[in-house]
C-alpha positions in Angstrom: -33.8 -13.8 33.1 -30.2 -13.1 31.4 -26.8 -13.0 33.3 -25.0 -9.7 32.6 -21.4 -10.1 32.6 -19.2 -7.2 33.1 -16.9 -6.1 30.4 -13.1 -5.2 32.0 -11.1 -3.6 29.2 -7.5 -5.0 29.0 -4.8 -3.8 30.9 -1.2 -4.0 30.9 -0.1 -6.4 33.4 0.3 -10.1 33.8 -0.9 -12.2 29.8 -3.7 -14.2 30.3 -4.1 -17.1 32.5 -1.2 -15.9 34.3 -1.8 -14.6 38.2 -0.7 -11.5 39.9 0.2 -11.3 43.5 -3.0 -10.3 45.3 -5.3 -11.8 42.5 -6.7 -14.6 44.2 -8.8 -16.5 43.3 -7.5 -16.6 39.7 -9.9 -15.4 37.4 -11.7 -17.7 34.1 -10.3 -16.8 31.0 -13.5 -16.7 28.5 -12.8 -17.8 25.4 -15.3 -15.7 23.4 -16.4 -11.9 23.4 -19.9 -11.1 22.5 -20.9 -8.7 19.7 -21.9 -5.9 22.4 -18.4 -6.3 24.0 -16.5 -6.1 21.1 -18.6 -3.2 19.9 -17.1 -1.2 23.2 -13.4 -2.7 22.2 -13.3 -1.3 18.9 -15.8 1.9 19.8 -18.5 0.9 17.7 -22.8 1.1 18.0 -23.5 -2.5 18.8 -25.7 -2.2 15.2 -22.5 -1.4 13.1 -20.6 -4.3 14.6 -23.7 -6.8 14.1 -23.3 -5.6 10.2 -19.5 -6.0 10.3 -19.8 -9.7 11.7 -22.5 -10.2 9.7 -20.4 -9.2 6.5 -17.2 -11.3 7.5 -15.3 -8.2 8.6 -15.1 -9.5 12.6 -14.3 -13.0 12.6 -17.1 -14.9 14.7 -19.2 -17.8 14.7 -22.7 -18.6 14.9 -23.5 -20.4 18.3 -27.1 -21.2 18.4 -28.9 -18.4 17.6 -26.3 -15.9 18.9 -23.2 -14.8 17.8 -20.1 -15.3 19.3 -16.4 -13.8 18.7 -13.4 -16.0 19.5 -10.7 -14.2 21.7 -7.5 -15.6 20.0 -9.1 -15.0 16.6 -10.2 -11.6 17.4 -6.8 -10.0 18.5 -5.2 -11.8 15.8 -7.6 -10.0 13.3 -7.4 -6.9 15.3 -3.5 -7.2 15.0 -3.2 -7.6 11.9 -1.4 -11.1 12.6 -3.8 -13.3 10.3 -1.3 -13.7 7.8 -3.7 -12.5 5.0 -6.6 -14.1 6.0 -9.8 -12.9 5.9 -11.7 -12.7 9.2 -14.0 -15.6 8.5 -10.0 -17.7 8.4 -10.4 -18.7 4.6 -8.7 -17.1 1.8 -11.6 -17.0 0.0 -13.5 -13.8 0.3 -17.0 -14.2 1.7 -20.0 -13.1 -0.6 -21.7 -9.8 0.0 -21.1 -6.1 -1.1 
């Protein structure tokens, strides 16, 4: 049996880790998406963003036997803030097509 968590898109409102009046108790702050969220962030079939992690286009890591997409990393790569890295944080490009 799996746990489903629920994906909440981001709002505007207090940054992360900070608390709003009324939102007791504070809520975790996960540290990683998973493939399936960040298929819904960026609009995606969950297939396509398997193939784009897959190729080094979404940064994430290999956890086990599951992927997993860092937070920080991801809005940094979805900002454009990576400083010309490539989504796998090396300069060097990763093998493939």
């Amino acid at each position: 049996m799996s746990i489903v968590v629920p994906f909440v898109p981001r709002q505007a409102g207090p940054r992360a880790g900070e608390v709003a009046p009324g939102d007791y108790p504070p809520q975790p702050v996960r540290a990683v998406y998973t493939v399936k969220e960040v298929a819904v962030m960026l609009s995606l079939s969950v297939s396509s963003a398997y193939a784009l992690v897959r190729a080094g286009q979404i940064p994430a890591e290999r956890l086990g036997r599951r992927w997993v997409v860092p937070r920080s990393r991801f809005h940094a790569w979805l900002d454009g803030a990576s400083g010309g890295l490539s989504a796998t944080g090396t300069d060097a490009p990763r093998g493939g097509w």
